[in-house]
N, C-alpha and C positions, 0 to 999 in steps of 0.2 A: 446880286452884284458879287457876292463873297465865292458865290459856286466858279464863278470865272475869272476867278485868282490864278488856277493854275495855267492857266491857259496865257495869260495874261506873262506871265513869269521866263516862260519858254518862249513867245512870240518872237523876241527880237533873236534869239538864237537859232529858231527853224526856220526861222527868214533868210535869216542870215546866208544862213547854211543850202540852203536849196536855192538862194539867188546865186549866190555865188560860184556851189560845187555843183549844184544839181542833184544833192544827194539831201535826207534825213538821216540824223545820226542816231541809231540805236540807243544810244546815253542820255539823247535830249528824250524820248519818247519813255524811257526808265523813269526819268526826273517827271516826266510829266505824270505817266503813272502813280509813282510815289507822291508827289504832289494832291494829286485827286486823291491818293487814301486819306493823308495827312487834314488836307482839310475837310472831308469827312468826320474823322475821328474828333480832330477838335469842335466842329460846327456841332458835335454828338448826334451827325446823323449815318446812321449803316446802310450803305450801298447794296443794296438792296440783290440777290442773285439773278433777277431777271435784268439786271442792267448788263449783268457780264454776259449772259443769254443773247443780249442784243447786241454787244459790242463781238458777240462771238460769228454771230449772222450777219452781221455788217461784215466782217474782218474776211467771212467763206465768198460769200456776195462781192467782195472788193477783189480779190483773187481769183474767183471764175470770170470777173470781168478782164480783168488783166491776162488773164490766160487768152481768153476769147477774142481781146481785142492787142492781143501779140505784142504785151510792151506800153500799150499807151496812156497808161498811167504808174505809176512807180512805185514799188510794194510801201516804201517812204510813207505815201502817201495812204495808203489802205491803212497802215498801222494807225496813222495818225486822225484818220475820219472814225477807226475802231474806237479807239481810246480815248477820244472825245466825247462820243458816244455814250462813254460812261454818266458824264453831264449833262445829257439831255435826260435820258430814263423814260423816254416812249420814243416810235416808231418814226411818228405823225412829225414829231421836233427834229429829229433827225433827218429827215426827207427834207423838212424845211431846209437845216442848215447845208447841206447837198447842193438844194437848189438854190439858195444865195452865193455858194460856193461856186457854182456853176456859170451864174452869170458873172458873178466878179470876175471870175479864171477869163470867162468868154469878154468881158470886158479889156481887161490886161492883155488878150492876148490881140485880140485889135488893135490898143494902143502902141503896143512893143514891137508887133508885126516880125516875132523870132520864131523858127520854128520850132522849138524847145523852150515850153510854157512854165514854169516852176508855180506848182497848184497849190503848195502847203500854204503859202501867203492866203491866198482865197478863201482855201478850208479854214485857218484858220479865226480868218475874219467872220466867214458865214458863219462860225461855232459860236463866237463871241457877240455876234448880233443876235443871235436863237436867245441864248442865255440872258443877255440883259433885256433884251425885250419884253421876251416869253416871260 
């Protein structure tokens, strides 16, 4: 429950933000960064280098998809599945939260029937069910 604090802290503001503008803010994704060391540090556990490994092949993988598929996800959003990412700390959890992310977004976007989807809501949600679950 403690590891999804920070995620927790920033939710109502990248929500916010990406219902609204359609954007993520660079500053919320800092805070959440900073956030994830902080409670690391306190919880006294060290983030291990193969997490930022993963969040790095997430982050390559989220930007050839975005290149390949011309726009239709938003680098916002790549940052924000990276750096998450950091919270899971394997592959297999992170695919999960993707694929909850995935149907959520595919849900939402049924419902709202727009054609400009705002995904952070999803991603975030699918991170926050990986974590308390898992």
């Amino acid at each position: 429950m403690r590891a999804a604090l920070p995620l927790i802290l920033v939710f109502p503001w990248i929500t916010y933000s990406d219902l609204r503008f359609h954007r993520i803010p660079n500053s919320a994704l800092l805070v959440l960064f900073a956030l994830t060391e902080v409670e690391g540090l306190t919880a006294g556990i060290h983030i291990p280098s193969t997490r930022y490994l993963l969040a790095l092949w997430i982050f390559l993988g989220g930007w050839i998809t975005r290149l390949l598929l011309r726009g239709a996800i938003g680098m916002g959003d790549v940052k924000l599945f990276a750096l998450s990412s950091l919270l899971f700390g394997t592959v297999e959890r992170s695919f999960d939260a993707l694929l909850l992310a995935s149907i959520l977004g595919l849900f939402s976007a049924t419902i709202a029937r727009r054609r400009v989807i705002p995904f952070a809501p999803a991603l975030l949600s699918g991170a926050l069910l990986v974590i308390l679950i898992g």
